[in-house]
C-alpha positions as CSV (number, residue, x, y, z in Angstrom):
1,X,57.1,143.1,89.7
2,X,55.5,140.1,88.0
3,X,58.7,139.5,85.5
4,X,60.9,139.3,88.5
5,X,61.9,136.0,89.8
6,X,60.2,134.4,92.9
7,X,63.9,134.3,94.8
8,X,64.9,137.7,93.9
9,X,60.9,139.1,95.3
10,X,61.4,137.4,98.1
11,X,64.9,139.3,98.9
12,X,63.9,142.8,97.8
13,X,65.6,145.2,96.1
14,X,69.6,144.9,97.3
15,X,69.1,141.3,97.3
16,X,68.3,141.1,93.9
17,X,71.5,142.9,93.0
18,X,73.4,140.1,95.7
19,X,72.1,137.7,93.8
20,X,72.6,139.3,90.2
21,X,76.5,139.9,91.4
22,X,76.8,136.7,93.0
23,X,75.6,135.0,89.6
24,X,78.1,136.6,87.5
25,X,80.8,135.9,90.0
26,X,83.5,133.3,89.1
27,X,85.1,131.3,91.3
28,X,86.8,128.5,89.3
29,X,90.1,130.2,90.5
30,X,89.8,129.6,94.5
31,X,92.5,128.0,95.6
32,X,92.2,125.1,99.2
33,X,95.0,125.3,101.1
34,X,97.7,123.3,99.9
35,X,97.7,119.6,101.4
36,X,100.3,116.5,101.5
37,X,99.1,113.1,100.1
38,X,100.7,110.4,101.1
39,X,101.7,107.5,98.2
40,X,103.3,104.1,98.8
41,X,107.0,105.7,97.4
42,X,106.5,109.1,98.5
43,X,104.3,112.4,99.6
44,X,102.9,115.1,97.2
45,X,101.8,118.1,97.5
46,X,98.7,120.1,96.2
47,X,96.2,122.5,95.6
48,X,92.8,122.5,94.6
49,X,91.8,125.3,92.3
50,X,88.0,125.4,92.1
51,X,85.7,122.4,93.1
52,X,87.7,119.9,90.8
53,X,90.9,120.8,89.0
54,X,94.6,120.1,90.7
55,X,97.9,121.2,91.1
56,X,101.3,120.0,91.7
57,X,103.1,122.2,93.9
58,X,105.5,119.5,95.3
59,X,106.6,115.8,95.8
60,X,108.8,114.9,98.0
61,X,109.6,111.3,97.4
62,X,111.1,108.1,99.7
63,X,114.5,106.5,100.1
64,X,115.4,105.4,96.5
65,X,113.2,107.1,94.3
66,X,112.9,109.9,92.4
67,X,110.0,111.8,91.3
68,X,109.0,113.1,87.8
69,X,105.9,115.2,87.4
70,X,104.2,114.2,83.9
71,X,100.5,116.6,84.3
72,X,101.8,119.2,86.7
73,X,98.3,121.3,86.5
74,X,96.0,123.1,87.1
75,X,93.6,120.6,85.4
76,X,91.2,118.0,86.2
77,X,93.8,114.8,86.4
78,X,97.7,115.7,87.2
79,X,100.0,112.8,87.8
80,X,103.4,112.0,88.5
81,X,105.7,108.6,88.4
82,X,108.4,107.4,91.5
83,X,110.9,105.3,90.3
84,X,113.9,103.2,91.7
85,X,116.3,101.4,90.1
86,X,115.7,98.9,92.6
87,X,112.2,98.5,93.6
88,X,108.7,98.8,91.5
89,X,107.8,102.1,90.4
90,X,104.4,104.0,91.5
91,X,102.1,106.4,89.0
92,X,100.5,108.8,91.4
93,X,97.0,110.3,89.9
94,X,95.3,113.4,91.4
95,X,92.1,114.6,90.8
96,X,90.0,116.8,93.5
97,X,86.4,116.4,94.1
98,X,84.1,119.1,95.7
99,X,87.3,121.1,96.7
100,X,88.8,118.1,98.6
101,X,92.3,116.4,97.1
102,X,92.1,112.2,96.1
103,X,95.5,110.5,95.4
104,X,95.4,106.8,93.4
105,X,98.6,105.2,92.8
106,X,98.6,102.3,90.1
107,X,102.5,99.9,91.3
108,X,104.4,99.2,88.0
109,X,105.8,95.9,88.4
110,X,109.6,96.3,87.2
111,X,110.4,92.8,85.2
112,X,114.4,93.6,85.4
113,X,114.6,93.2,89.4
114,X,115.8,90.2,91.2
115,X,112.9,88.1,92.5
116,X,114.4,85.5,95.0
């Protein structure tokens, strides 16, 4: 019993196959249950998979804009721009950290508008 690790001792037997399954075991495909995040022009809504890549599943945006999904996902940045014809537009950026969704929005100053 020397060559086996201190962990797997300690456990015995079944616990060393726990933990020999558990090791093997991938779970970069979990899916958190999908959650709304709210942006200046609108609300999106996503899915982790894993502990740190995103999905797009839907955006739902304001009053005057539209929506356009650029990096739909899953990966480890998706975005998506808002735009009006009258007001600034917003790039939305997902990521997820740990499991848990982050939204960042960057305002795109629109020159052509009419600044009284």
């Amino acid at each position: 019993m020397s060559g086996m690790p201190m962990r797997a001792r300690a456990l015995g037997a079944a616990g060393g196959a726990l933990l020999a399954l558990l090791a093997g075991c991938d779970r970069s495909d979990l899916r958190s249950p999908a959650q709304t995040l709210t942006s200046t022009a609108g609300t999106v809504e996503v899915q982790c998979v894993g502990h740190s890549k995103i999905v797009i599943l839907g955006s739902h945006p304001y009053g005057g804009y539209t929506a356009e999904t650029i990096v739909r996902g899953p990966t480890y940045q998706a975005s998506l721009r808002f735009s009006s014809p009258t007001a600034n537009d917003f790039k939305v950026f997902l990521h997820c950290t740990d499991g848990e969704p982050y939204l960042d929005e960057l305002e795109v100053e629109d020159s052509t508008l009419n600044r009284a």
